[in-house]
BATISE-276618 format. One record per residue (C-alpha): y, x, z negated; residue in one letter; residue number from 0. Coordinates in steps of 0.05 Angstrom, whole numbers, plus 5000, padded with zeros to 4 digits. Layout:
<tivex yy="Y" xx="X" zz="Z" type="A" seq="NUM"/>
...
//
This chain:
<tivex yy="3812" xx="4781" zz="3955" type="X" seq="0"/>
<tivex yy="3813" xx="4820" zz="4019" type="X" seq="1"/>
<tivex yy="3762" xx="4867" zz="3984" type="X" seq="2"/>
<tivex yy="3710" xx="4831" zz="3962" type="X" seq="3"/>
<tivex yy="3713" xx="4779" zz="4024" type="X" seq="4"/>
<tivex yy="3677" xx="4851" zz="4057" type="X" seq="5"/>
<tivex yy="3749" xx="4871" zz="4095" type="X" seq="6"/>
<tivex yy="3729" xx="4950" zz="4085" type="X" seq="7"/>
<tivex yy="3665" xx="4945" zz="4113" type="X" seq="8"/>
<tivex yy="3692" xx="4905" zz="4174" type="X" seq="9"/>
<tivex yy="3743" xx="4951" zz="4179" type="X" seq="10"/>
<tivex yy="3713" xx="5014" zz="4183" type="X" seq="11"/>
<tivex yy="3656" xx="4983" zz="4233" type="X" seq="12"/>
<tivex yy="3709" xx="4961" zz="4275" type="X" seq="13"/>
<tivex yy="3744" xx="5035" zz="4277" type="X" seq="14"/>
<tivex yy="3666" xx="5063" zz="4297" type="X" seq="15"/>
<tivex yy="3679" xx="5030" zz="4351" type="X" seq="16"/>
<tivex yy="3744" xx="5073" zz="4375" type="X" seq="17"/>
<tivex yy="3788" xx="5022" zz="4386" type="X" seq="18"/>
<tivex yy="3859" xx="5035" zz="4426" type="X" seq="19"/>
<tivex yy="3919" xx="5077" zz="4386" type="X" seq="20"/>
<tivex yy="3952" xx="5026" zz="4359" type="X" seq="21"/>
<tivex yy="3889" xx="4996" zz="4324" type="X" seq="22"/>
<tivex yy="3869" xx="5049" zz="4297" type="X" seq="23"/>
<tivex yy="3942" xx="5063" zz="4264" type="X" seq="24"/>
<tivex yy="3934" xx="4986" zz="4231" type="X" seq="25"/>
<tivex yy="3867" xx="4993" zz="4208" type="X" seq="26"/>
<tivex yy="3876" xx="5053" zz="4178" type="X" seq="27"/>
<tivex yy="3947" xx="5024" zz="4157" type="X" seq="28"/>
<tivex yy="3897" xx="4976" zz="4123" type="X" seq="29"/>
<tivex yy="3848" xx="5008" zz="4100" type="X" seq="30"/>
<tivex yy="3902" xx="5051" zz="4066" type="X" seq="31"/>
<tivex yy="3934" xx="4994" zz="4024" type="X" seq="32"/>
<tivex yy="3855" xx="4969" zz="4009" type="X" seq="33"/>
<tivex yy="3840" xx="5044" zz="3983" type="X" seq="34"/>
<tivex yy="3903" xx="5032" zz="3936" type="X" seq="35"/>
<tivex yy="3860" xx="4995" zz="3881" type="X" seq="36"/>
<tivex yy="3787" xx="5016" zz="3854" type="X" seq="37"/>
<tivex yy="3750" xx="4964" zz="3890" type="X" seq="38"/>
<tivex yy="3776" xx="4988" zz="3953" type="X" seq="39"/>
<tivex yy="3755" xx="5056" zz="3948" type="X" seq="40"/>
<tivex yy="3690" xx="5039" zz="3917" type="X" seq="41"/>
<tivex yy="3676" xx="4987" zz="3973" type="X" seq="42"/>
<tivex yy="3706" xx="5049" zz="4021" type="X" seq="43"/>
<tivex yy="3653" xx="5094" zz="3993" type="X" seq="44"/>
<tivex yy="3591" xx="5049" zz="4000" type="X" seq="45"/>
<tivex yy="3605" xx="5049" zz="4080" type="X" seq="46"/>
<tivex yy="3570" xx="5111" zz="4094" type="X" seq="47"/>
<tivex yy="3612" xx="5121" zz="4155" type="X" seq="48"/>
<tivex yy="3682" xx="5113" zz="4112" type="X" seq="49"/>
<tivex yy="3700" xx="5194" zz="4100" type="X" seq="50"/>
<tivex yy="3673" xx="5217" zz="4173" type="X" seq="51"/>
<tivex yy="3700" xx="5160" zz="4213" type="X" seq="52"/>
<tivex yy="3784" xx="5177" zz="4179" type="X" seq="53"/>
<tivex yy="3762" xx="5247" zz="4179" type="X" seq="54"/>
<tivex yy="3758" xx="5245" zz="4261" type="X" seq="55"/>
<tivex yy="3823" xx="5209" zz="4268" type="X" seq="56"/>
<tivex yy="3854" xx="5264" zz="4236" type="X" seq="57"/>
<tivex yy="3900" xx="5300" zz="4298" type="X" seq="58"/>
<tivex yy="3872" xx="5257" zz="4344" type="X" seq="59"/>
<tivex yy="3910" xx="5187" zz="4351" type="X" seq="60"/>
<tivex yy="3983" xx="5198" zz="4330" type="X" seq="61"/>
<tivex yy="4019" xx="5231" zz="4276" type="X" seq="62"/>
<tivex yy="4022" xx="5158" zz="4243" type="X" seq="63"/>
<tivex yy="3937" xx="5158" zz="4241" type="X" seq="64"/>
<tivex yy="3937" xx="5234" zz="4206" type="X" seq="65"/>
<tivex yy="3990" xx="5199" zz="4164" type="X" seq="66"/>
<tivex yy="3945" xx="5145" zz="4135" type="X" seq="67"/>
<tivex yy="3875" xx="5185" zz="4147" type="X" seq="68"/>
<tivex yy="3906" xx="5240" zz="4099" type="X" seq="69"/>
<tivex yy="3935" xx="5186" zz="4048" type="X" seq="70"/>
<tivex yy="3867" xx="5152" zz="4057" type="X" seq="71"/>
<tivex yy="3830" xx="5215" zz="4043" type="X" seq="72"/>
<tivex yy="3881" xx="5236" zz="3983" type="X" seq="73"/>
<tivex yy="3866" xx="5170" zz="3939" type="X" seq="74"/>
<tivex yy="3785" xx="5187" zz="3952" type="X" seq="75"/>
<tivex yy="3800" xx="5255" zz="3931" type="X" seq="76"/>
<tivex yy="3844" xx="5238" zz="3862" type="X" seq="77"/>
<tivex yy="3805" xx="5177" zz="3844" type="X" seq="78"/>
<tivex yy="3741" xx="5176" zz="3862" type="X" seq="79"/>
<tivex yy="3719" xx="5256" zz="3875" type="X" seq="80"/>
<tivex yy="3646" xx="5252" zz="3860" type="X" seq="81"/>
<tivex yy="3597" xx="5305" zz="3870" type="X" seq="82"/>
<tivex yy="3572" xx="5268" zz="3928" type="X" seq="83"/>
<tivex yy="3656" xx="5257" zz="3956" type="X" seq="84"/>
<tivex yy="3668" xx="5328" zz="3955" type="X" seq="85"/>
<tivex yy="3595" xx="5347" zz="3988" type="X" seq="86"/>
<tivex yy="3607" xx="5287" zz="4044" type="X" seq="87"/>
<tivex yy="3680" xx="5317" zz="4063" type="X" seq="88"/>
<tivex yy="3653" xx="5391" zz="4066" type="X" seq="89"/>
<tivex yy="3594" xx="5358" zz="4117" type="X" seq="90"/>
<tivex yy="3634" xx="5312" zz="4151" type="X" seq="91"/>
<tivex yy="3688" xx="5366" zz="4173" type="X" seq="92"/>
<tivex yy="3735" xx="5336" zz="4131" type="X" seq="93"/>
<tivex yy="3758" xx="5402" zz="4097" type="X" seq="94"/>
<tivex yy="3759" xx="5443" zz="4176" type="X" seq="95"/>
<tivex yy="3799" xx="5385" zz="4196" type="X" seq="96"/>
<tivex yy="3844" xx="5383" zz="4131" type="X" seq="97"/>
<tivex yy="3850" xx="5461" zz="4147" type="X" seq="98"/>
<tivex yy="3871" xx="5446" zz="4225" type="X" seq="99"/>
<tivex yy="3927" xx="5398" zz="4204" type="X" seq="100"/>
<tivex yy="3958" xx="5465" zz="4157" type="X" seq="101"/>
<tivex yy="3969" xx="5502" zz="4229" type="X" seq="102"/>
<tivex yy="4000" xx="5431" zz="4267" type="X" seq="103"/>
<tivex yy="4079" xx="5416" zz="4260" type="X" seq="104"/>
<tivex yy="4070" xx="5366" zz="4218" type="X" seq="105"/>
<tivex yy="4117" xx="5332" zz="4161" type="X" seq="106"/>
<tivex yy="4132" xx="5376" zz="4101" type="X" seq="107"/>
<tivex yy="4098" xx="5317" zz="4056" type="X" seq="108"/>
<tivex yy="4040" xx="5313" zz="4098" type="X" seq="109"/>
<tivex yy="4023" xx="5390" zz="4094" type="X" seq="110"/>
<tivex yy="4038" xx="5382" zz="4014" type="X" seq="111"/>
<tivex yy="3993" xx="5325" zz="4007" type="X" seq="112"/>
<tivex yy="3935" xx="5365" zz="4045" type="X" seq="113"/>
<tivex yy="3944" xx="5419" zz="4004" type="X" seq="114"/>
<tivex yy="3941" xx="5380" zz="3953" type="X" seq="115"/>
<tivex yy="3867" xx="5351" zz="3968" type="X" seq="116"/>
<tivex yy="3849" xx="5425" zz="3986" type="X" seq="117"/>
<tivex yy="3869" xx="5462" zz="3929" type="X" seq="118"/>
<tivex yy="3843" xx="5401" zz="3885" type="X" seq="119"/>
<tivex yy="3767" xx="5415" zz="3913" type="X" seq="120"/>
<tivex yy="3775" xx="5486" zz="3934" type="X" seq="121"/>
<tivex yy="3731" xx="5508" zz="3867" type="X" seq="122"/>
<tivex yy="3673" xx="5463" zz="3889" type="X" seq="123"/>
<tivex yy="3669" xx="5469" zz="3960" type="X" seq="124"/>
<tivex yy="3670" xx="5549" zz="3950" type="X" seq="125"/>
<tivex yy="3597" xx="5540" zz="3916" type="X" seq="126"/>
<tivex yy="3566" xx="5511" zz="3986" type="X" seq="127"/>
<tivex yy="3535" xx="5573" zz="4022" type="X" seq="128"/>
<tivex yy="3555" xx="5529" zz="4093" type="X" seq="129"/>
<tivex yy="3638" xx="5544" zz="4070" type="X" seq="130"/>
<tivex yy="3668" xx="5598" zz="4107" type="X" seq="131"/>
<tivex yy="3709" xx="5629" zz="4060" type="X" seq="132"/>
<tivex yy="3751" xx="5659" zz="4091" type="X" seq="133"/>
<tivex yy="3780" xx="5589" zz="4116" type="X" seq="134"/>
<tivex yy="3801" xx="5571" zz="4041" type="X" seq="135"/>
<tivex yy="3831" xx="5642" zz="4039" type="X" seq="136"/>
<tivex yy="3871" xx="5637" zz="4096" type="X" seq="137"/>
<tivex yy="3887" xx="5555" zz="4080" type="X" seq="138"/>
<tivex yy="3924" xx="5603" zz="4012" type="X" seq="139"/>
<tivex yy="3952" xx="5647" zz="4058" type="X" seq="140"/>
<tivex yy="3982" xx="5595" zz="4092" type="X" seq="141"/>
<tivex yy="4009" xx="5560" zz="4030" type="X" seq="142"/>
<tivex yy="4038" xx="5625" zz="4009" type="X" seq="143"/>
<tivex yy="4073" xx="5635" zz="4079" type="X" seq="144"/>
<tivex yy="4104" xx="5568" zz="4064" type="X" seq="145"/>
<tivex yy="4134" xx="5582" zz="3999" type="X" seq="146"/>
<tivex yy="4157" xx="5643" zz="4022" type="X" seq="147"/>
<tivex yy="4187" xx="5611" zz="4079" type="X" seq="148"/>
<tivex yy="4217" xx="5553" zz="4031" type="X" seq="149"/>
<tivex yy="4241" xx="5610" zz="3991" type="X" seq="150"/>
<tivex yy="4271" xx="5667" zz="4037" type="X" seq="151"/>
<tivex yy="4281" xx="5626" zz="4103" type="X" seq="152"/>
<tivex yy="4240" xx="5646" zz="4179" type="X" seq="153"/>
<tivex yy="4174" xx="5694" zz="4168" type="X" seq="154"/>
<tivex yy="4156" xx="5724" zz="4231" type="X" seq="155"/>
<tivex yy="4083" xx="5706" zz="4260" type="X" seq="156"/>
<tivex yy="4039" xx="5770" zz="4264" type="X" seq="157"/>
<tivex yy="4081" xx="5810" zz="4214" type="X" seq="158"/>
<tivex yy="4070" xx="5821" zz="4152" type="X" seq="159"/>
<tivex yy="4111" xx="5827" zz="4092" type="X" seq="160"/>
<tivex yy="4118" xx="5847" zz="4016" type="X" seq="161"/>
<tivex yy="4147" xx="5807" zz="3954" type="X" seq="162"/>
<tivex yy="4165" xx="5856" zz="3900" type="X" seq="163"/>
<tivex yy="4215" xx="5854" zz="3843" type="X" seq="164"/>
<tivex yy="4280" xx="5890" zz="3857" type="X" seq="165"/>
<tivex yy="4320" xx="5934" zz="3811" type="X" seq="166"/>
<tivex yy="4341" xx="5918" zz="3751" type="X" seq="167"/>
<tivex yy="4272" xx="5873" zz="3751" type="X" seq="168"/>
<tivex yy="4306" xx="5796" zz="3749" type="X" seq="169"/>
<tivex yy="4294" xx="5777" zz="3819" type="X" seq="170"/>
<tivex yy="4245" xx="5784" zz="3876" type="X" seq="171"/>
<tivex yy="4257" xx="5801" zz="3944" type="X" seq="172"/>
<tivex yy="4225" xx="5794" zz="4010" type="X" seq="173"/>
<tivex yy="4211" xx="5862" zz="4051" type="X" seq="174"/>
<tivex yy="4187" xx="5866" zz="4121" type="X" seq="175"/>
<tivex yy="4122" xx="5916" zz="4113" type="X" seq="176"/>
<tivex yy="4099" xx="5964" zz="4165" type="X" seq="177"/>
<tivex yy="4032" xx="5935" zz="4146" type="X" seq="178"/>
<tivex yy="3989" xx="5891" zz="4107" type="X" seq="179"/>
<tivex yy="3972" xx="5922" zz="4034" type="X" seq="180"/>
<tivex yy="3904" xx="5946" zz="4024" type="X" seq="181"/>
<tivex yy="3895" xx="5900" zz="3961" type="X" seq="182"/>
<tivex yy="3908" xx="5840" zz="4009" type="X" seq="183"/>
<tivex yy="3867" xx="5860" zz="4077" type="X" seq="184"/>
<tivex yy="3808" xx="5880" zz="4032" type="X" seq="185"/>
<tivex yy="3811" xx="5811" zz="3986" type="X" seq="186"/>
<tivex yy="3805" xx="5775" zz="4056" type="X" seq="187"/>
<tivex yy="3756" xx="5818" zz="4090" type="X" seq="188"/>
<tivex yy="3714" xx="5809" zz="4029" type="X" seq="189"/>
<tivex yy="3717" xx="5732" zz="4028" type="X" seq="190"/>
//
């Protein structure tokens, strides 16, 4: 009902116009819940302000706006990822932005759920000559620093370790490394 009476549209016009904190948390609350069915999204999509306007939200309202912005942005990715979706987030900033939230203290669910969107695209948005690459890399580093974290407990900014198997084979184990391995520093330097 709240669909097709145009509440999307209204909604997203309404957030151009920057409205205070906690308006933006409710309409993207909203907007959220609309972007739950089909008609949402494709009514979400039509707007052609929809992907940039949640994109610029993103880490700069509350942690309850990246909340919904990146839930918003997650059902657009799973459902409705068309060429034109994955091209409008790369323009928009969506994937820098997506990228910027990996470095904040954020929830654990929040950081899974960007990954999620990241990893899901990663393929496509790699074939735009505009995508640094080296961003994507380091969004895997930084994925990989979190399961090894999840795994083996604190990893120390600016040092760098190794995960090998130890002796008798069955098990890996975390080493602190004088430096990074070759195989690794040339992989990014090359990206």
């Amino acid at each position: 009902m709240m669909v097709e009476s145009g509440a999307v549209s209204a909604l997203i016009e309404l957030e151009l116009g920057s409205p205070e904190k906690r308006t933006t948390e409710l309409i993207l609350g909203i907007l959220f819940h609309l972007c739950s069915c089909a008609d949402g999204r494709v009514e979400f999509l039509r707007h052609k302000g929809g992907i940039a306007v949640v994109t610029k939200r993103i880490m700069r309202v509350s942690p309850a706006a990246d909340d919904r912005a990146v839930m918003i942005l997650s059902l657009i990715s799973k459902f409705s990822a068309t060429s034109w979706v994955v091209h409008e987030m790369l323009e928009v900033g969506t994937v820098t932005k997506l990228c910027m939230l990996l470095q904040l203290d954020c929830a654990a669910y929040l950081k899974e759920k960007t990954m999620e969107i990241l990893r899901s695209h990663s393929d496509d948005w790699l074939k735009f000559p505009c995508i640094d690459k080296s961003v994507l890399t380091r969004v895997c580093l930084a994925f990989a620093d979190e399961v090894l974290c999840w795994l083996y407990g604190t990893i120390k900014e600016n040092e760098d370790y190794i995960l090998q198997f130890a002796p008798p084979f069955n098990q890996l184990e975390l080493l602190q490394a004088q430096s990074c391995p070759d195989a690794i520093t040339n992989h990014v330097e090359q990206s």
